[in-house]
C-alpha positions as CSV (number, residue, x, y, z in Angstrom):
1,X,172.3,149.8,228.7
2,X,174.1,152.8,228.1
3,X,175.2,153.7,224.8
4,X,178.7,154.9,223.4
5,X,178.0,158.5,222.6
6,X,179.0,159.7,219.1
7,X,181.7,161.8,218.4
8,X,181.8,164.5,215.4
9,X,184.1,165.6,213.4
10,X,185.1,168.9,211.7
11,X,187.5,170.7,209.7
12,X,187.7,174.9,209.7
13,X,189.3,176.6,206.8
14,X,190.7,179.5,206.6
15,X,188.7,181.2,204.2
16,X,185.3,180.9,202.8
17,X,187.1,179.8,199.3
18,X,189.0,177.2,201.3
19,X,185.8,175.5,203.1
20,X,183.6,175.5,199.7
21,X,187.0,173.6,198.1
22,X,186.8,171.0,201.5
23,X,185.7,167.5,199.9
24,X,182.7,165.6,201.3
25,X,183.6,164.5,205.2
26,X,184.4,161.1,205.4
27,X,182.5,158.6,208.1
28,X,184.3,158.9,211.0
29,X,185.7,155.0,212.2
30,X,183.3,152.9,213.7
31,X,183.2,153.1,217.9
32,X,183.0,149.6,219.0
33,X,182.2,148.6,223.1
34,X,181.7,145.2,224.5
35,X,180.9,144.6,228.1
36,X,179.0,142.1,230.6
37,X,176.9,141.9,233.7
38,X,175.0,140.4,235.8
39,X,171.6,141.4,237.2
40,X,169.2,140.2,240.1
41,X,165.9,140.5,241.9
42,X,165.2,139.2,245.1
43,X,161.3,139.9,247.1
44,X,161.6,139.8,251.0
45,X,158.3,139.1,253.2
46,X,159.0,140.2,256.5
47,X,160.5,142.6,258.3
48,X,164.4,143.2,257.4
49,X,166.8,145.1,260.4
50,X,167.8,148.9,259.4
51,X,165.3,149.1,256.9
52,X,161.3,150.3,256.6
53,X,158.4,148.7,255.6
54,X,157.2,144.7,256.2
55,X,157.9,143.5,252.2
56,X,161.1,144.4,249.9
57,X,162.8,143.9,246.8
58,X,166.5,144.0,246.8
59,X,168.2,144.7,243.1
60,X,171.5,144.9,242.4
61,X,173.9,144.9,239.1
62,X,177.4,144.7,238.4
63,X,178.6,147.2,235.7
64,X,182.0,147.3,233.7
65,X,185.5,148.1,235.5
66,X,184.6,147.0,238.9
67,X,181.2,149.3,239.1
68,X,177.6,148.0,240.5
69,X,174.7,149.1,242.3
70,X,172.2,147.6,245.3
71,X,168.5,148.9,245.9
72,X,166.0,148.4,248.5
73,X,163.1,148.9,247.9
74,X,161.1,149.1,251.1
75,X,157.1,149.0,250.9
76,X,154.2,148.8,253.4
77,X,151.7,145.8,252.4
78,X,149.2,143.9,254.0
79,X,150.3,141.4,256.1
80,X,152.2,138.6,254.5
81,X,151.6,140.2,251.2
82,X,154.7,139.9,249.2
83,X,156.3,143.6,247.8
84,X,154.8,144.8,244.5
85,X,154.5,148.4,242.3
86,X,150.8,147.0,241.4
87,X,148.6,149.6,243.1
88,X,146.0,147.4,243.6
89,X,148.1,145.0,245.7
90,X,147.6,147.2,248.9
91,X,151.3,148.0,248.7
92,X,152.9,151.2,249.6
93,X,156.1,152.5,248.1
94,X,157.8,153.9,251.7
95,X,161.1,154.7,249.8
96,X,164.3,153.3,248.0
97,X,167.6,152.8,249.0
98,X,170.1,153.0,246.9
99,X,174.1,151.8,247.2
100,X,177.1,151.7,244.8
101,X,180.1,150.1,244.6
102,X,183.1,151.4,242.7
103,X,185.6,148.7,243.5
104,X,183.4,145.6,243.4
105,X,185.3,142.0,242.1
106,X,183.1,141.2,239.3
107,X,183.1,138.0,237.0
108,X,181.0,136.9,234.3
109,X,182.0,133.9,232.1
110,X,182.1,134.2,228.4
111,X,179.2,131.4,227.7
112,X,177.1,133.5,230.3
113,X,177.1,129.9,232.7
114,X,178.1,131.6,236.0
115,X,178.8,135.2,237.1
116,X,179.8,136.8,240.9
117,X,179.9,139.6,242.2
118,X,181.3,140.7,245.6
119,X,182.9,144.1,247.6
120,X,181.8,146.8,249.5
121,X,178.7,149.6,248.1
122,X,177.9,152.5,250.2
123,X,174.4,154.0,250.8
124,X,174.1,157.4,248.9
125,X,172.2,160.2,251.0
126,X,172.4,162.7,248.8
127,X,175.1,165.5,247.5
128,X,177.1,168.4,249.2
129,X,176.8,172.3,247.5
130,X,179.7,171.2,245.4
131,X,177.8,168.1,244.2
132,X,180.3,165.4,246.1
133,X,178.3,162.3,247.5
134,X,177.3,162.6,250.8
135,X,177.5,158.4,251.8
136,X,176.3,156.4,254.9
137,X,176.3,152.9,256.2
138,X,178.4,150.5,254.2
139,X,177.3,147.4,252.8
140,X,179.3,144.0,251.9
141,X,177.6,142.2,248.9
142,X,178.6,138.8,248.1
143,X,176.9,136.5,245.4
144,X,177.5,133.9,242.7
145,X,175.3,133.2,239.9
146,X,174.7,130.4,237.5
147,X,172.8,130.5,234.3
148,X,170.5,128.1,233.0
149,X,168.5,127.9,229.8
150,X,169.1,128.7,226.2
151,X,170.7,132.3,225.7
152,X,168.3,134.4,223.5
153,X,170.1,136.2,221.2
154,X,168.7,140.0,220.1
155,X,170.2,141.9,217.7
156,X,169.1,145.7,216.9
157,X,170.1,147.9,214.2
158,X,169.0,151.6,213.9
159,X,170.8,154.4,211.7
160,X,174.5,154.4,212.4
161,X,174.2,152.0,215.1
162,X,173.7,148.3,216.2
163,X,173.8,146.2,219.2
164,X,174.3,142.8,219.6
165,X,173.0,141.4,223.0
166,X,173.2,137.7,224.5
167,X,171.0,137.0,227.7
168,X,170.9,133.5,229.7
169,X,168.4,133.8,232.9
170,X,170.4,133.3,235.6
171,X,169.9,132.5,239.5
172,X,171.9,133.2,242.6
173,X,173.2,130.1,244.0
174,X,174.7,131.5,247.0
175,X,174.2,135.3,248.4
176,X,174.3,138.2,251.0
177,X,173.7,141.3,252.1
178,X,175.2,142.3,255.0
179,X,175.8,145.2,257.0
180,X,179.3,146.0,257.8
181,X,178.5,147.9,261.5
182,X,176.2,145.8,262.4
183,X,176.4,142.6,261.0
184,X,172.5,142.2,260.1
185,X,173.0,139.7,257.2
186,X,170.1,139.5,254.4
187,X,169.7,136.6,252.2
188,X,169.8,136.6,248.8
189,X,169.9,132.6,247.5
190,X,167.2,132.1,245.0
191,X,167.2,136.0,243.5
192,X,166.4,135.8,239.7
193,X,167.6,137.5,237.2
194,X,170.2,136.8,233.8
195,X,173.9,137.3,232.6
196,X,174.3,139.6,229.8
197,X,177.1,140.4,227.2
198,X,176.7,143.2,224.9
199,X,178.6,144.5,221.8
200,X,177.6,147.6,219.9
201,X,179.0,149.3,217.4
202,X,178.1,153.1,216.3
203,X,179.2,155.2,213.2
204,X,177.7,158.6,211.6
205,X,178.6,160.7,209.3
């Protein structure tokens, strides 16, 4: 996931004599950032109401302070051909719909055993001349999650930065997608996907 961006410090002197006399810069304090989510996939055969294609895969993940995202991913297969990116499945990418949510209730547990997610996201259409969100239909997302498994642990270390990650796979025990207007209502019991928590720290020079 995204990474804290660094920050860098400087001095200015006042004269050319006064920055040749400024000492060595010192590290600047380590930024630290710890967050958790929860992330799904679940494949639809079939047609589903208000969107294209006869196969789908619905995403979605929660993000930090109350943030998360939805897509639908709408493809044209052969009949009763489940939805896949392989070319040679037959599939056909018709488009993506994409949703976000910026005041979702989100939850994820500290031993990664059970995570939900729940709120309203809005379908994004695109952006006005002054780059403001033009939105459409309005979604209500509602799921719960329970790990299982052994969490794998990875740790990564590059120059100035590292990043500790615990992941548990994870599967929704109870879920939907529905639409607000309408009240077509999608299910999504039995999406895979993990819990995740993430530290990292970063530091340069």
């Amino acid at each position: 996931m995204g990474r804290i961006s660094s920050r860098i410090l400087a001095a200015a002197g006042a004269s050319a004599l006064a920055l040749a006399a400024v000492p060595p810069a010192v590290a600047a304090p380590a930024e630290k950032d710890s967050r958790s989510w929860l992330e799904a996939e679940q494949s639809v055969v079939g047609e589903m109401e208000g969107f294209d294609g006869n196969a789908h895969l619905i995403d979605f993940m929660s993000w930090p302070q109350g943030k998360g995202e939805v897509a639908v991913v709408n493809f044209d297969c052969p009949a009763g051909t489940p939805p896949s990116w392989d070319p040679d499945s037959g599939c056909e990418v018709l488009d993506i719909v994409g949703m976000y949510g910026y005041d979702l209730d989100i939850g994820v547990n500290k031993k990664l055993t059970s995570g939900t997610m729940s709120g309203e996201v809005r379908v994004y259409l695109g952006a006005f001349e002054d780059g403001s969100p033009i939105w459409g239909k309005t979604y209500n997302i509602d799921v719960a999650m329970e790990g299982h498994g052994e969490v794998e642990k990875t740790d990564e270390r590059q120059e100035g930065y590292r990043e500790l990650r615990r992941t548990r796979a994870a599967m929704v025990e109870s879920g939907s997608l529905v639409d607000a207007e309408l009240g077509y209502e999608f299910d999504l019991s039995d999406a895979e996907g993990a819990l995740v928590h993430q530290r990292s720290w970063s530091q340069y020079e």
